[in-house]
PAMIMI-972016 format. One record per residue (C-alpha): x, y, z. Coordinates in pm, whole numbers, plus 50000, padded with zeros to 5 digits. Layout:
! PAMIMI-972016
XYZ ...
***
This chain:
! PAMIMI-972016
407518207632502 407228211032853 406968181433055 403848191333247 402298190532912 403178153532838 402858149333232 398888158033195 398348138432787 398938109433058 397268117733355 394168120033068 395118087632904 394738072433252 391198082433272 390718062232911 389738025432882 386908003132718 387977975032978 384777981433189 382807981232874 383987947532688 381707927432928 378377947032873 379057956132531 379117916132460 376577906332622 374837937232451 375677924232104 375337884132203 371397894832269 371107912731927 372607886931750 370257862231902 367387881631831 368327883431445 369377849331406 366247833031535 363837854331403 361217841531160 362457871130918 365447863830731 366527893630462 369657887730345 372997869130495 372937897830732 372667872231060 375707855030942 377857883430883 376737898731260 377767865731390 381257864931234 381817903031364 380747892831695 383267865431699 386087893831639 385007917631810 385867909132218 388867901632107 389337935431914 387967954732221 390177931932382 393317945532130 392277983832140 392677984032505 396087964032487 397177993532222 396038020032480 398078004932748 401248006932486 400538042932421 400808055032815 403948029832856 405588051232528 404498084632718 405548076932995 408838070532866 409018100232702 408748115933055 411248097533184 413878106632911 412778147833022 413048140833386 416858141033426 417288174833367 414228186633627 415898162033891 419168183933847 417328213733836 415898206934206 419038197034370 420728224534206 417778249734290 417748231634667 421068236134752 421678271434573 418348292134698 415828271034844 418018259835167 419188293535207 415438306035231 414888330535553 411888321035825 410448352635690 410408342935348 409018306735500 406458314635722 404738341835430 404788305635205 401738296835222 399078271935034 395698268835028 393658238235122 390368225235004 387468226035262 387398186535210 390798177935223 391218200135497 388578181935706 389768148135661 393148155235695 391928168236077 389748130936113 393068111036033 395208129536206 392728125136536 392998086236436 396788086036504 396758109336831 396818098637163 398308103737467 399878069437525 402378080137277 405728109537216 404408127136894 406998150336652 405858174936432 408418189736114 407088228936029 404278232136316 403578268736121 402688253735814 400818220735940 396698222335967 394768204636261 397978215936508 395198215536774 394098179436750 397868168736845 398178182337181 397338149037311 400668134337258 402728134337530 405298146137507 405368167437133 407898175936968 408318207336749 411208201636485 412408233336212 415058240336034 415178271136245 414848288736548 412608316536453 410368290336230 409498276536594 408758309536754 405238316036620 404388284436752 404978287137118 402378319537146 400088289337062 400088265037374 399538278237720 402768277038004 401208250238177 401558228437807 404258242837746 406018219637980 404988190037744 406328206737461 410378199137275 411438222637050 414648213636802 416268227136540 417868201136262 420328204736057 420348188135672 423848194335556 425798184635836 427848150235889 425548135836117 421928120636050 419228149636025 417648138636356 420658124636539 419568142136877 415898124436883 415238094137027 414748059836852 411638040036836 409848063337074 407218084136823 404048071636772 403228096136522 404888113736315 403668146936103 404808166935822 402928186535628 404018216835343 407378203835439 408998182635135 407188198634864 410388222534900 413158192234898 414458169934648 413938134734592 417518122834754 416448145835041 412828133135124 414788095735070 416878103335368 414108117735604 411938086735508 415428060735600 416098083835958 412148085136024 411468049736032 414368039736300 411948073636536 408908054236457 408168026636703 406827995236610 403078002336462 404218038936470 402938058236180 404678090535974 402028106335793 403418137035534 402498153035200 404958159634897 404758173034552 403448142734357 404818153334028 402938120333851 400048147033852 401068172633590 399678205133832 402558194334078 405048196533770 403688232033646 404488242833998 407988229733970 408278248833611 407098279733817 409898274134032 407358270234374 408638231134406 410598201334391 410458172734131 409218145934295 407408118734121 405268102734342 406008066434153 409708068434268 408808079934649 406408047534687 409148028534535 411618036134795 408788033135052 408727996034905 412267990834914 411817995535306 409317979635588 406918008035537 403357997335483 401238023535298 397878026435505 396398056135357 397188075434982 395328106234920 395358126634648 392938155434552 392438179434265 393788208734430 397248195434361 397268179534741 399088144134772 399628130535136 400578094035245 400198078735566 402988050635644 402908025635928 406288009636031 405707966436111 404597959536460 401847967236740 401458000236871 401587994437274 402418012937554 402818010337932 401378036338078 398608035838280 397578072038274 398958107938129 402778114538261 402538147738460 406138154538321 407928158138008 411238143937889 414168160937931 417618151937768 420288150838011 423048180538034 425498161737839 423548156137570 422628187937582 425848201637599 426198180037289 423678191437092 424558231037141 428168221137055 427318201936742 424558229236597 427588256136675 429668236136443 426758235836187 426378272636224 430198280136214 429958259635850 427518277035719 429048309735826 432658301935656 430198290935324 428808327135319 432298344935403 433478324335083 430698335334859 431458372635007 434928367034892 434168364234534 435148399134393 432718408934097 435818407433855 435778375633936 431988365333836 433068390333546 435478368233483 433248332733510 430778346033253 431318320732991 430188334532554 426418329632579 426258346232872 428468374532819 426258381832462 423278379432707 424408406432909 425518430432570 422008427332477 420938437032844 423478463632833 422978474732482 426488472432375 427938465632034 429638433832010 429158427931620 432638432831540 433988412031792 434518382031585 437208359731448 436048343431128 432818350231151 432218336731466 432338357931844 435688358832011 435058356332355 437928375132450 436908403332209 433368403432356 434628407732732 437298436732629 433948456932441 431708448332779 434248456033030 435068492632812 431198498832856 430998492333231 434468514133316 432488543633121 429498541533348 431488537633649 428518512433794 428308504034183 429528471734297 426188458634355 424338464834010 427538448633897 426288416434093 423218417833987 423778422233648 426608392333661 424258368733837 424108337533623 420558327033687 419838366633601 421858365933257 420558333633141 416758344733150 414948372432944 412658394233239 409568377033087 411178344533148 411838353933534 408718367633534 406638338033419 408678319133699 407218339533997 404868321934200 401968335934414 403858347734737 406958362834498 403698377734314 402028396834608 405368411934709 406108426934375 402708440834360 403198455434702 406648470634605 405288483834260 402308494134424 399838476434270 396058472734431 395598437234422 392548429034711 389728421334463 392228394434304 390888366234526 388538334134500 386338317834845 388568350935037 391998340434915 394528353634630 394328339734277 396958328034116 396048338933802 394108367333878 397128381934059 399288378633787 396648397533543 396758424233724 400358428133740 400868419433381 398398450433323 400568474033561 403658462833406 402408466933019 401098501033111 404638515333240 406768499432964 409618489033184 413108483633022 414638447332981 417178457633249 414688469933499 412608436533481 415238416233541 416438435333854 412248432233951 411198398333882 414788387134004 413578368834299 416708374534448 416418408934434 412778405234592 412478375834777 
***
């Protein structure tokens, strides 16, 4: 069973209780019971018997809620025996695509937001903005009510990457401009994530559509390195995928996000000097707290600075010669991964897999076996005959030795698209999808009807799916 599916039995066993209702319902049966026993008609031993129930019955009421209470601690243990695997899953998924994603790819992710949550959102936002105070904002193209934060002085604009920061300065005229610091941080390097910011300066700090894309350990470290930016009373306000709600789990099993239960994050929150002033949560699978680090929020200046902060060349000089380094990594990582001849992931494909890709292929392997049971040398020999016949390119060969490719039916890949992957394939394929939307934006799951339609219609092979709904292939 998937764990969304035990995720939600909770989330609807949390909506269950007769504790509200043991007080009324007593009093209730206290005044029935007093009308029967003093009434001038007796029939019966009927008074007697209500009176002994009524003795047992709080503290039944009192029992039944008790066994409730037993039943979510037992389910959610059961989640927490699944969760191991989804954890791993993340990091692995984090560190092997998700990092690796391009700004294109990034700025076309997009979510919608309820008309409510998007409106007070903008109010509590406007509550933390003010001039007095530096201000830092993590994905400015993602983040709603961008306007309202102009009045921090100075802002900073932080991404992952250059061209995820480019969009944004088309926004702000030059005369703000001035006001505005743009970086680019780096996760996987030696040094903390925000090493070239300074320390207990922000006032505010803002990330939204940001960590629903990171692992736990990942969002741990941004909370440690954020509190030493915040200054006393500063506050970090940010939204993850709370995967205590079983919606925010179905989009991890659809591949869209991280696991991140929302139990664990507030945990670590409490493990710190974080004090959580504000915890929203709405049914549009939108989770956002607001944390306030210990201290008063002061300032001394008597009116708006006319100029912006500006790091000094050395530091400068530091910072280009660090993010080279960074760059130069990540550049020997992808030489390295070039490297690896397709004999080689040939050669890595362990049994399962290598049966996998016979049955993609549609190459007999039944008499490779050594008492009764596949030889695994015998199975590569048969596979590696079939591929010198048809004299393949070298990149089908990738594709067709990708792991993550060979380990999933096309269905299964499929099923694991979500809505931006969705719209691409129906663009490539073809497919009219503009009447697929609800209040003027795509469906989810009218999208993926339409598709399904498309796809049923032209009877695609196994093969051919897998090279389609490889989101690899078709980022």
């Amino acid at each position: 069973m998937k764990l969304s599916h035990i995720v939600r039995y909770l989330n609807h066993l949390d909506t269950l209780s007769v504790k509200d209702a043991i007080s009324p319902s007593m009093a209730q049966v206290t005044k029935i019971t007093h009308a029967v026993q003093h009434s001038e008609i007796q029939a019966g031993n009927h008074a007697a018997a209500l009176i002994s129930i009524q003795e047992n019955l709080e503290t039944s009421l009192k029992q039944y809620e008790e066994e409730l209470k037993k039943l979510r601690g037992d389910v959610q243990a059961l989640i927490e025996q699944k969760e191991p695997e989804y954890f791993l899953e993340s990091t692995t998924r984090y560190q092997k695509n998700m990092r690796f994603d391009t700004p294109d790819w990034i700025l076309n992710r997009t979510r919608s937001l309820d008309t409510n949550t998007e409106k007070l959102l903008g109010d509590r936002i406007k509550a933390h903005t003010s001039w007095q105070y530096p201000g830092m904002v993590m994905r400015p193209a993602h983040c709603p009510g961008l306007e309202s934060l102009v009045a921090l002085d100075p802002l900073y604009l932080v991404d992952t990457h250059q061209d995820l920061l480019e969009p944004i300065q088309t926004l702000f005229t030059p005369e703000y401009q001035r006001r505005l610091q743009y970086y680019v941080i780096k996760e996987y390097t030696p040094d903390n994530i925000f090493w070239n910011l300074p320390q207990t300066q922000f006032g505010f700090v803002y990330a939204f559509r940001y960590f629903e894309y990171k692992p736990l350990e990942i969002i741990q470290q941004y909370l440690d390195e954020i509190f030493l930016l915040l200054r006393p009373g500063g506050t970090f306000l940010f939204s993850f995928n709370d995967c205590d709600q079983w919606r925010s789990v179905g989009s991890v099993e659809h591949y869209s996000s991280c696991y991140t239960p929302g139990r664990l994050i507030r945990q670590h929150i409490q493990s710190m000097d974080y004090q959580i002033v504000y915890d929203y949560q709405d049914q549009s699978n939108t989770t956002w707290l607001e944390l306030r680090k210990p201290g008063e929020l002061d300032s001394i200046r008597g009116g708006q600075a006319l100029a912006s902060v500006r790091r000094l060349p050395q530091y400068i000089d530091e910072d280009n010669r660090r993010m080279a380094e960074a760059k130069k990594i990540e550049e020997e990582e992808n030489k390295k991964q070039e490297k690896i001849t397709v004999q080689d992931r040939f050669n890595e494909l362990n049994l399962d897999q290598l049966m996998h890709l016979a049955g993609i292929l549609n190459v007999d392997i039944s008499q490779d076996k050594t008492k009764h049971e596949f030889n695994i040398k015998k199975v590569r020999r048969t596979i590696a005959a079939h591929l010198e016949s048809k004299n393949y390119s070298e990149k089908h060969l990738r594709r067709l030795f990708d792991a993550q490719v060979i380990d999933k039916s096309a269905q299964d890949l499929y099923n694991a698209l979500d809505l931006d992957q969705l719209i691409k394939l129906a663009a490539m394929l073809k497919i009219d999808i503009s009447e697929d939307t609800t209040r003027y934006m795509f469906d989810f799951g009218k999208v993926r009807r339409t598709i399904s339609i498309h796809l049923e219609s032209a009877n695609y092979s196994e093969a051919h799916g897998r090279i389609l709904f490889n989101p690899k292939e078709n980022p």
